[in-house]
C-alpha positions as CSV (number, residue, x, y, z in Angstrom):
1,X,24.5,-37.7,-11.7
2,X,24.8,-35.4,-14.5
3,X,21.8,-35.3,-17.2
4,X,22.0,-36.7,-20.7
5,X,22.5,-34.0,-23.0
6,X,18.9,-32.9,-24.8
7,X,20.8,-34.2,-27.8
8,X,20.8,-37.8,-26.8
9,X,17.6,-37.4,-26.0
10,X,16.5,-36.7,-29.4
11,X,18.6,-38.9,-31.1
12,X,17.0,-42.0,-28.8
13,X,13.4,-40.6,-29.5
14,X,14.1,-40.7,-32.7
15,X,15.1,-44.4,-33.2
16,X,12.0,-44.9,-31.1
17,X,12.7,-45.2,-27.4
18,X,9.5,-44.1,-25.8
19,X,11.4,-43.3,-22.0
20,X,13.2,-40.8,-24.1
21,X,10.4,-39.1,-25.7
22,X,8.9,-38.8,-22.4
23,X,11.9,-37.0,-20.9
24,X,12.2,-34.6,-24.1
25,X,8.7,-34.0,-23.5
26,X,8.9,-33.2,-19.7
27,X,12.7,-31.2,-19.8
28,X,10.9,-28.9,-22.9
29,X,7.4,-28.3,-21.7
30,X,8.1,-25.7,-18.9
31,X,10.2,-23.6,-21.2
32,X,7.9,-24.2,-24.0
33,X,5.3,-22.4,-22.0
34,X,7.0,-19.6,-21.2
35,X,8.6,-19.0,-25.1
36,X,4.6,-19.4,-26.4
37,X,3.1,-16.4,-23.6
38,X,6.6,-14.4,-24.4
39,X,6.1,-14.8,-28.1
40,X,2.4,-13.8,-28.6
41,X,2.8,-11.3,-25.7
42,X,0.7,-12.1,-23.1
43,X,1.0,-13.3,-19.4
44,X,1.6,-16.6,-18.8
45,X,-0.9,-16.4,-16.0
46,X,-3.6,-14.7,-18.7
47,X,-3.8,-17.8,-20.5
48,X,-2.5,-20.9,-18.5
49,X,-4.8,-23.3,-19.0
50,X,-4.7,-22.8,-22.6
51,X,-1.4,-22.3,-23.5
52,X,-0.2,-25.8,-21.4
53,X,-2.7,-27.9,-23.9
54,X,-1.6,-26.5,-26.7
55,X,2.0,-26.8,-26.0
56,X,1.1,-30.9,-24.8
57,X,-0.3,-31.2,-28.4
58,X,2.1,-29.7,-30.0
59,X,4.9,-31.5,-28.9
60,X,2.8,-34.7,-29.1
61,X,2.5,-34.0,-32.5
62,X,6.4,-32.9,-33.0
63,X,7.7,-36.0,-31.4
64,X,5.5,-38.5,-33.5
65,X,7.3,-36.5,-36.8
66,X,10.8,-36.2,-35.1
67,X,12.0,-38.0,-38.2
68,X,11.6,-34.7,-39.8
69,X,13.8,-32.8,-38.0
70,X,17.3,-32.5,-38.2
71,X,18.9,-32.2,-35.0
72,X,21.9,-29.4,-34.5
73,X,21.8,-28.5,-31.1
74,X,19.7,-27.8,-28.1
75,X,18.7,-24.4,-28.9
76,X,17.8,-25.7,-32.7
77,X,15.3,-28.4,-31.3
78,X,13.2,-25.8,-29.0
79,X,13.2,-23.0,-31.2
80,X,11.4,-25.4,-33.9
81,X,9.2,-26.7,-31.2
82,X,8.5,-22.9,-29.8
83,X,7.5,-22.4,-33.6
84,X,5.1,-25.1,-33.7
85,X,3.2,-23.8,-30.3
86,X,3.2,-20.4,-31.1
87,X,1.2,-20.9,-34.6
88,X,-1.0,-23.4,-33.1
89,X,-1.6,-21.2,-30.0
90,X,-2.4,-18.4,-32.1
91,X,-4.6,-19.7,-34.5
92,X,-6.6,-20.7,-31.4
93,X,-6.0,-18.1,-29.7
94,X,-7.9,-16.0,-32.9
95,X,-10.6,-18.3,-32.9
96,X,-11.4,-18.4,-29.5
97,X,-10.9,-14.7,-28.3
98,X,-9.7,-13.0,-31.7
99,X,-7.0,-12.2,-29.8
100,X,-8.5,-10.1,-27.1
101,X,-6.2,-10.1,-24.0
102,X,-7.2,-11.6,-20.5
103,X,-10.1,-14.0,-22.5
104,X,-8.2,-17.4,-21.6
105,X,-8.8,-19.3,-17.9
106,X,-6.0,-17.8,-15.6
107,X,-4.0,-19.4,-13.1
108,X,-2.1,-17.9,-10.5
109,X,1.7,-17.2,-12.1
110,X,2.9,-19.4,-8.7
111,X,1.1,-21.8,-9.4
112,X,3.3,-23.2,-12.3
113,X,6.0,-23.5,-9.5
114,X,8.3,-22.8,-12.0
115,X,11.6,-19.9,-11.7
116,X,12.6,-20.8,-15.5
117,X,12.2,-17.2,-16.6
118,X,14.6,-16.5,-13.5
119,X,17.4,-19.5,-14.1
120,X,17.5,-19.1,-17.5
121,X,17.5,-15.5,-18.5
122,X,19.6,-14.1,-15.6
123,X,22.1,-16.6,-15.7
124,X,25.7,-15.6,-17.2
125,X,24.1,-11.5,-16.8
126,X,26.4,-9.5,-15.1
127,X,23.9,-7.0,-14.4
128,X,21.3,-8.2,-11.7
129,X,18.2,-6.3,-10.5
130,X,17.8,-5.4,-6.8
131,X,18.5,-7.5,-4.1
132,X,15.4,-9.0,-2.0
133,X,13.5,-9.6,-5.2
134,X,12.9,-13.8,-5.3
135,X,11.0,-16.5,-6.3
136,X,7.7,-16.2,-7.4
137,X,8.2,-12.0,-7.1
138,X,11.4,-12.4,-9.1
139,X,9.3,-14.5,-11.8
140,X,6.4,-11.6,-12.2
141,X,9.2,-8.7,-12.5
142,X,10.8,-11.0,-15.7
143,X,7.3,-11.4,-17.0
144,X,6.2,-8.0,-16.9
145,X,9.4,-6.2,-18.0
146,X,10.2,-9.1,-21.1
147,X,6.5,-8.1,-22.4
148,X,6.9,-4.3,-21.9
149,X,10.3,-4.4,-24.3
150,X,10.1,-4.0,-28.1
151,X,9.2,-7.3,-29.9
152,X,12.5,-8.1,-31.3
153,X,14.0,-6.8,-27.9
154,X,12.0,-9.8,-26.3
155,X,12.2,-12.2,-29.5
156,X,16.6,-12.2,-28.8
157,X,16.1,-12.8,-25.3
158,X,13.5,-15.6,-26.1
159,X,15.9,-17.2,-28.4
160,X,19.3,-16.5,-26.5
161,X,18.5,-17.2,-23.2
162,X,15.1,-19.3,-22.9
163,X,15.9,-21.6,-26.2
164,X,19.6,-21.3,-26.3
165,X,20.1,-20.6,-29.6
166,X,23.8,-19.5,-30.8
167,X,24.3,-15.9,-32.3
168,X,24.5,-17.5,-36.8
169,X,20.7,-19.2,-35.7
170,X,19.4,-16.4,-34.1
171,X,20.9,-14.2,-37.0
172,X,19.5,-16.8,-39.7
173,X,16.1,-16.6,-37.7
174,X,15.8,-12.7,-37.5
175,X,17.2,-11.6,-41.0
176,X,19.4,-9.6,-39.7
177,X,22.4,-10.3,-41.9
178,X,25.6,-10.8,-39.6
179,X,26.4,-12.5,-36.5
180,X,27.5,-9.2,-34.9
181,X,24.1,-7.4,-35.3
182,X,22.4,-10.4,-33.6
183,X,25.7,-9.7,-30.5
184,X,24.8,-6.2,-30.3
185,X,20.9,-7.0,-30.5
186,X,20.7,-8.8,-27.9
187,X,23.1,-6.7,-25.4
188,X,20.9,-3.9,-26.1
189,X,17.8,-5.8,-25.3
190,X,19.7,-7.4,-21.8
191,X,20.5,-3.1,-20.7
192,X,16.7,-2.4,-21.7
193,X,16.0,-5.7,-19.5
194,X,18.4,-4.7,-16.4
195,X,17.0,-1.1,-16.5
196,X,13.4,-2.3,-16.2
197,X,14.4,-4.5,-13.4
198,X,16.2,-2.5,-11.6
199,X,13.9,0.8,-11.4
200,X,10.2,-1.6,-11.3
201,X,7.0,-1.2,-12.8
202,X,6.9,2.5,-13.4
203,X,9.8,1.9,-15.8
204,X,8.3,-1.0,-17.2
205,X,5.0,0.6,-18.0
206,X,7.1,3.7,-19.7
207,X,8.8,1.3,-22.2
208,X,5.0,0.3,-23.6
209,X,3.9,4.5,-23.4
């Protein structure tokens, strides 16, 4: 049976039907996660234990003001929720470890169980890395090589492929004036991407030299 739409979801939340608040919150938290560690650019696995409360209150919080927000698609309602974690992450973040990498409890990136990174920012590109690389290993490649790209190379991706925002809202959320800029942005970013994938680590460290 196919899934109702994200959509419907909101609009039901919104007119107060609790089973559908609890199904926004479980379809957005895994790609909430990873769209927080991408944003502040850090390892999922660097600050894991953190990162998953903040995200829980944040969307706690979001959902009890859904009223507030005006729905337009999918990619609208995660991008806004990817907003509120990533300031509320932070300004714990500074508190707690004034933003000093590797400070947070760590958990194993397998752990999660999760091939989000994987399913959504690989899907629809043509250009795939190397066979034999899978699962978990597949997950740790994405990781490493989104964080080693330029910070509006990763942002595009982010927004693209992990909240599924259209090319006008990711234009509208970059400043970057036309549609076509925000096209040609994020190609550019999905090459750098492949590249990385495709050659490992090594090039992956040379892209953060």
């Amino acid at each position: 049976m196919d899934l109702e739409p994200t959509s419907g979801l909101l609009c039901r939340a919104q007119q107060g039907d609790a089973s559908a608040t609890d199904e926004l919150l479980r379809r957005c938290q895994p790609r909430l996660r990873h769209i927080v560690a991408l944003r502040v650019g850090h390892r999922l696995a660097e600050i894991g234990a953190e990162v998953d409360d903040i995200v829980q209150e944040a969307l706690l919080d979001a959902f009890r003001g859904l009223n507030t927000f005006v729905p337009r698609n999918d990619g609208a309602l995660l991008h806004w929720l990817g907003e509120l974690a990533t300031n509320r992450f932070r300004d714990h973040w500074r508190r707690e470890h004034s933003l000093k990498r590797g400070g947070g409890p760590a958990k194993v990136f397998d752990a999660y169980g999760s091939h989000v990174l994987s399913a959504s920012i690989l899907e629809g590109n043509a250009t795939t890395p190397s066979e034999g690389a899978q699962g978990a290993e597949l997950e740790r490649r994405l990781e490493s090589c989104l964080l080693a790209l330029p910070d509006t190379d990763r942002q595009v991706i982010v927004m693209a492929r992990l909240c599924g925002m259209n090319h006008a809202e990711i234009t509208e959320a970059l400043g970057l004036g036309v549609e076509s800029s925000s096209r040609a942005q994020l190609a550019r970013a999905l090459v750098k991407l492949s590249q990385c994938l495709t050659l490992g680590d090594d090039h992956a460290r040379s892209l953060t030299s």
